[in-house]
VMD Tcl script that draws the C-alpha trace (Angstrom):
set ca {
  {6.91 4.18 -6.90}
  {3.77 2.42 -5.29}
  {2.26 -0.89 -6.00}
  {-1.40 -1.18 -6.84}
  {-3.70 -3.30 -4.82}
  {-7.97 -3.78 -4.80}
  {-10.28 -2.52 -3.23}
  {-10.74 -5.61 -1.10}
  {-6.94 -5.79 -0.39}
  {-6.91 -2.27 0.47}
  {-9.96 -3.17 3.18}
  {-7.69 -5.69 4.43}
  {-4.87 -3.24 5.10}
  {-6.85 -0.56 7.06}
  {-6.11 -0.30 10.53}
  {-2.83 -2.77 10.69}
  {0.52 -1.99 11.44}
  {3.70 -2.84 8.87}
  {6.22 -1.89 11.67}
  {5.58 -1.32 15.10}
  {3.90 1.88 14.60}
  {3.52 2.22 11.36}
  {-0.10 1.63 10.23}
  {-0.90 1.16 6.06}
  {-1.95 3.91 4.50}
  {-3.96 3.41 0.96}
  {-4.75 5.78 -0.53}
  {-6.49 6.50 -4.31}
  {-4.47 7.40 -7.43}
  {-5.11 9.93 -10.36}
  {-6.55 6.82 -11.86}
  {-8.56 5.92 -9.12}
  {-5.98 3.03 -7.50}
  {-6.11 2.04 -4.39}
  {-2.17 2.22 -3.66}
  {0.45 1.67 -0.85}
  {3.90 3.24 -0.53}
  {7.35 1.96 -1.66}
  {8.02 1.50 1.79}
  {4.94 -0.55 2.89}
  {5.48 -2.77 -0.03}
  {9.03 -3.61 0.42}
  {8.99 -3.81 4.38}
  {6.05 -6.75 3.61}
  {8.45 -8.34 0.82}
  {11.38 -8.62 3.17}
  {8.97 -9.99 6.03}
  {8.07 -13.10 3.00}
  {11.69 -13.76 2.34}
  {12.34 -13.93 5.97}
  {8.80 -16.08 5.77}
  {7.42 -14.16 8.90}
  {4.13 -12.01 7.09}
  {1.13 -12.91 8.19}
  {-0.54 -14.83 6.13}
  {-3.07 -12.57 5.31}
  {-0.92 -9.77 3.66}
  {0.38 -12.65 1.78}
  {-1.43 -11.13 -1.41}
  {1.77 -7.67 -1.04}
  {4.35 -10.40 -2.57}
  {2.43 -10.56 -5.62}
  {1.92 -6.76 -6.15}
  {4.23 -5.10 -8.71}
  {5.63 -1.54 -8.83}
  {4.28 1.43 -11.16}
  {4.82 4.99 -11.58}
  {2.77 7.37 -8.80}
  {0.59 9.89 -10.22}
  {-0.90 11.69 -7.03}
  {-4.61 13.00 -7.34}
  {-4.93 16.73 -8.27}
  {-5.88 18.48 -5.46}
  {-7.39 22.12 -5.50}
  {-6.39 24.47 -3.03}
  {-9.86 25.08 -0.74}
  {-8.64 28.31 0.48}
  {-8.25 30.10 -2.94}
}
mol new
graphics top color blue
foreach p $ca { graphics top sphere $p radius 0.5 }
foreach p [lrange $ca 0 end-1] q [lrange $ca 1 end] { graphics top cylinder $p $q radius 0.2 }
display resetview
């Protein structure tokens, strides 16, 4: 599962930290979705119940979940 976010949200994301050292990772869908991982999305919804995100990941509490369909990557070194 991942939850799909924007472009803008996804610009937002780059370079900060979830967890200590855990930085977000979007990446882009089959469909061309900027997503983030199960796990980024649910550490950032247990942070809003506890009411300690920052205020601006804020947005992550609104995402949903959807089915992952990874991009189809061909092998380079065939």
């Amino acid at each position: 599962m991942i939850a799909i976010i924007t472009e803008l949200q996804k610009n937002i994301l780059i370079g900060k930290t979830f967890e200590q050292d855990s930085y977000f990772n979007p990446i882009l869908d089959l469909n061309d979705n900027w997503i983030i991982s199960e796990i980024e999305y649910y550490y950032c919804l247990g942070l809003w119940y506890l009411d300690e995100l920052n205020s601006d990941l804020q947005f992550i509490h609104t995402l949903t979940l959807s089915e992952y369909f990874p991009k189809i990557i061909e092998n380079p070194f065939v």
